[in-house]
C-alpha positions in Angstrom: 0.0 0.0 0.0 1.1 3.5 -0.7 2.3 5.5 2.2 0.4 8.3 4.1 2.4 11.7 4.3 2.5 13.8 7.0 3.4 17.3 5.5 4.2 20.5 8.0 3.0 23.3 6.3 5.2 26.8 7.0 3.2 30.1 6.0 6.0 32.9 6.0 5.0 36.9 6.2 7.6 38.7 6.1 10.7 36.2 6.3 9.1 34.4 9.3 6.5 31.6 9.7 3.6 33.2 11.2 -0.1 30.9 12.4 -3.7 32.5 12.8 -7.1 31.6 13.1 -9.4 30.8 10.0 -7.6 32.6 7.9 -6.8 35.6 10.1 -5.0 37.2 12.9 -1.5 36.0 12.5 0.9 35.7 14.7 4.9 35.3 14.0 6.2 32.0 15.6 10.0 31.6 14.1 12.6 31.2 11.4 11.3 28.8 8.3 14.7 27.9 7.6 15.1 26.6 11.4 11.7 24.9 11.5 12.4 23.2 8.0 15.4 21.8 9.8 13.5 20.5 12.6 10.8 19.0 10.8 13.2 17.3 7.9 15.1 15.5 11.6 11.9 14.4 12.7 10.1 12.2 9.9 7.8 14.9 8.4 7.5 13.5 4.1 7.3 16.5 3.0 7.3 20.5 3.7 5.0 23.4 2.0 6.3 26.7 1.9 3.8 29.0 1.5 4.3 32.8 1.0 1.0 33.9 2.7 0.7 37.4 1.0 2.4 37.4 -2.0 -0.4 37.6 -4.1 -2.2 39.9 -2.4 1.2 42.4 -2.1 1.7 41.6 -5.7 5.3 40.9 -5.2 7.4 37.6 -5.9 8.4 34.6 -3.7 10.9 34.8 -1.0 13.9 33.1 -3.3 16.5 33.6 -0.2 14.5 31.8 2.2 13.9 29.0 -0.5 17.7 28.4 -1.5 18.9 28.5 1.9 16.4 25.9 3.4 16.8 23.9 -0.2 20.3 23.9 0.5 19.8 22.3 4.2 16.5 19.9 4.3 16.5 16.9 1.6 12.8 16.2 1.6 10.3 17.2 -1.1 9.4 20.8 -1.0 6.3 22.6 -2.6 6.5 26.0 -2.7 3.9 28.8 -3.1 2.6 32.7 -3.1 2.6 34.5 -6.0 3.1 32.0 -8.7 1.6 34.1 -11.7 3.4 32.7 -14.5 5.9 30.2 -16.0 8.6 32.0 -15.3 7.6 31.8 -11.9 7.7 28.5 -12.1 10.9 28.3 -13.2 12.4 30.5 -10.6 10.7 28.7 -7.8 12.3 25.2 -9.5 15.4 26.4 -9.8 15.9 27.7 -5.8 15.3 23.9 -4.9 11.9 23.2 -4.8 10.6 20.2 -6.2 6.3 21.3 -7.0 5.0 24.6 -7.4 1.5 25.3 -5.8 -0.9 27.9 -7.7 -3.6 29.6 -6.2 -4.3 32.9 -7.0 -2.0 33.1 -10.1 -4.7 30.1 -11.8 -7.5 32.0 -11.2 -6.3 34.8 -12.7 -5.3 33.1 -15.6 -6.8 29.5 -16.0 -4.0 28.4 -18.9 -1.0 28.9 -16.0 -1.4 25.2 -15.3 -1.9 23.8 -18.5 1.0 25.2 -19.8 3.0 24.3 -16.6 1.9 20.5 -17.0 3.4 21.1 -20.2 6.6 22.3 -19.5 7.9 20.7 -16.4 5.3 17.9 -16.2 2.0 17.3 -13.6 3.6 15.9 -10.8 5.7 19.6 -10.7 2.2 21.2 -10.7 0.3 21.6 -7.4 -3.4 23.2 -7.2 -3.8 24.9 -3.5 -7.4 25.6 -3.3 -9.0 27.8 -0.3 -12.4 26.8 -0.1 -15.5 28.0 2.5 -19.5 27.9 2.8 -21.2 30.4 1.6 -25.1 29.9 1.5 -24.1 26.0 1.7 -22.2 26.2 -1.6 -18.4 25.4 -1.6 -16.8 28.5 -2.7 -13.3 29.4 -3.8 -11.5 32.1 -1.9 -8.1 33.7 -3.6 -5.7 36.0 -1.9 -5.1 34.4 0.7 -9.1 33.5 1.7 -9.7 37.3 1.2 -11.5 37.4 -2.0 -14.6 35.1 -2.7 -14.5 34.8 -6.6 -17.9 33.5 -6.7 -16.9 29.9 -8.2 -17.9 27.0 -6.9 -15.2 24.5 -6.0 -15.6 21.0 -6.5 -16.4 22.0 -10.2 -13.0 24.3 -10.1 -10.7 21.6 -8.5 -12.5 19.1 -11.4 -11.7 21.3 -14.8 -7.6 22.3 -13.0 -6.7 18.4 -12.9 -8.7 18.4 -16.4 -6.3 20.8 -17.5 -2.6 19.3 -15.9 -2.5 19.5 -12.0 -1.0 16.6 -10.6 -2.0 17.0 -6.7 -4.6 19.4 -5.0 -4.2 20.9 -1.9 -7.6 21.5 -0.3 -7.6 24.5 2.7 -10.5 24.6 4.3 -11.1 28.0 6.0 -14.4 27.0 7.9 -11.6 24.3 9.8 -8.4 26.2 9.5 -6.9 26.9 12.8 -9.7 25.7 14.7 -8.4 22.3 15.6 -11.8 20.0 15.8 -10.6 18.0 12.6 -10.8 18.0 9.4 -13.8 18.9 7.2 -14.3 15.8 6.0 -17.6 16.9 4.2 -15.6 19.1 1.6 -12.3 16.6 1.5 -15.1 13.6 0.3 -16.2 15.5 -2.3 -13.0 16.5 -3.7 -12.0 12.6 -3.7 -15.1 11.7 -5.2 -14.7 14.6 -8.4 -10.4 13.5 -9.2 -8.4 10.5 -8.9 -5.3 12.7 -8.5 -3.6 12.8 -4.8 -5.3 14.7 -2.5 -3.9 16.4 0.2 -6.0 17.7 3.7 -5.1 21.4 5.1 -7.1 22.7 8.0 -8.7 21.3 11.2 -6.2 19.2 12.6 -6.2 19.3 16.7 -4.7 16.2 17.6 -3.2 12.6 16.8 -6.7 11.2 16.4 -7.9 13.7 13.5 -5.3 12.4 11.3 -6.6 9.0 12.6 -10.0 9.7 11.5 -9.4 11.6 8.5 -7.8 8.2 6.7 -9.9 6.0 7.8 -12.8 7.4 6.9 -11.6 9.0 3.8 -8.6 6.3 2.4 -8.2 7.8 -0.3 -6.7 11.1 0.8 -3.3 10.7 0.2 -1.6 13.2 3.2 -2.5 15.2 6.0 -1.2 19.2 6.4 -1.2 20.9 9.4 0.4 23.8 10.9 0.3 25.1 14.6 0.1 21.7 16.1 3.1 20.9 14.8 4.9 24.8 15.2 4.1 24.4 18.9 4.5 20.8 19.6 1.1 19.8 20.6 1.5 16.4 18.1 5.4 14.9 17.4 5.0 13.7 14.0 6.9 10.4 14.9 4.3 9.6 17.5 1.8 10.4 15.0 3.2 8.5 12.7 3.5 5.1 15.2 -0.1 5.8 16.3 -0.8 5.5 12.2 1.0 2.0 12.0 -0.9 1.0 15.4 -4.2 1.7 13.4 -3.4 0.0 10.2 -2.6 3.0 8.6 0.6 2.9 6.4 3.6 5.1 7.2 7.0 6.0 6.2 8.5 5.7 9.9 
């Protein structure tokens, strides 16, 4: 059986990982490159980088803080904020990471992942969506869950893998930060629409989330979290022998 990842997820502002509540409130916690460290020593699969407000500053990637932690953690690393073009993509690939996530940048322009399937293949290209309720209806958010473009997302997440993403990253806002698990609801019906990987963001509070969220829903491929990780409320190798314990395969 294919391995389920456990993926630390860093947002940076401002050259430091910062954590916050649905989608707001922020607060800095420490340096990426130190915490990439850390969770590359302690089993973690793989990392996302996120730069939280490039898009909405309208200003390119952190390169620095990419090479350097590139340079010093040898585990996959998918990288995103402001990826608006190709060339974007090819900056971002050449400081060391190994997928690019698009948000904001595919919205914008729909062809950005087709013709970055094309060019460095789909497993390079990574769809982050940020998805909430609105009147019941799934709804994509860009700019960082700011903006509500009006589209609805299962259909969104559907036509993107149509077009050359290899992975999606689903962020639930309704969940993120809040730590009372998943939203299972929303991560089902992504599953249901692609057969590409599928990873969970948002909602994990402890060990027994993670638990739940592949048992119940097998064929999510990885869980994301952030703050329980940042602040050491779950150890990723516990998590990770709890997994095995529960029939749930591992990389350990």
């Amino acid at each position: 059986m294919i391995t389920k990842r456990i993926i630390p997820c860093l947002d940076v502002k401002n050259g430091q990982v910062v954590k916050g509540v649905n989608f707001e409130g922020l607060r800095q916690i420490c340096s990426p490159v130190e915490l990439a460290k850390h969770y590359s020593s302690c089993g973690a699969d793989e990392l996302v980088f996120y730069d939280i407000t490039a898009s909405s500053d309208g200003r390119k990637l952190f390169t620095e803080i990419l090479c350097e932690t590139s340079q010093n953690v040898f585990i996959p690393l998918t990288v995103g904020g402001g990826i608006n073009s190709c060339a974007d993509f090819d900056r971002v690939l050449k400081c060391g990471a190994d997928k690019v996530s698009v948000n904001s940048g595919a919205i914008r322009r729909p062809g950005l992942i087709s013709e970055a399937a094309k060019l460095y293949g789909n497993q390079c290209v990574v769809l982050s969506v940020d998805i909430k309720r609105v009147d019941g209806v799934f709804r994509v958010f860009a700019k960082g869950g700011r903006e509500n473009t009006g589209m609805e997302a299962i259909d969104w997440i559907r036509r993107c893998v149509d077009n050359g993403a290899g992975e999606v990253v689903v962020n639930s806002i309704d969940t993120d930060g809040v730590k009372k698990g998943f939203d299972l609801e929303l991560l089902n019906a992504v599953c249901q629409a692609v057969q590409v990987p599928v990873i969970a963001s948002g909602g994990a509070g402890c060990i027994d989330d993670f638990i739940r969220l592949f048992q119940i829903l097998p064929k999510v491929d990885a869980g994301l979290a952030a703050s329980i990780f940042h602040f050491g409320e779950v150890e990723i190798r516990e998590l990770k022998q709890e997994m095995v314990k529960n029939g749930i395969p591992a990389r350990v």
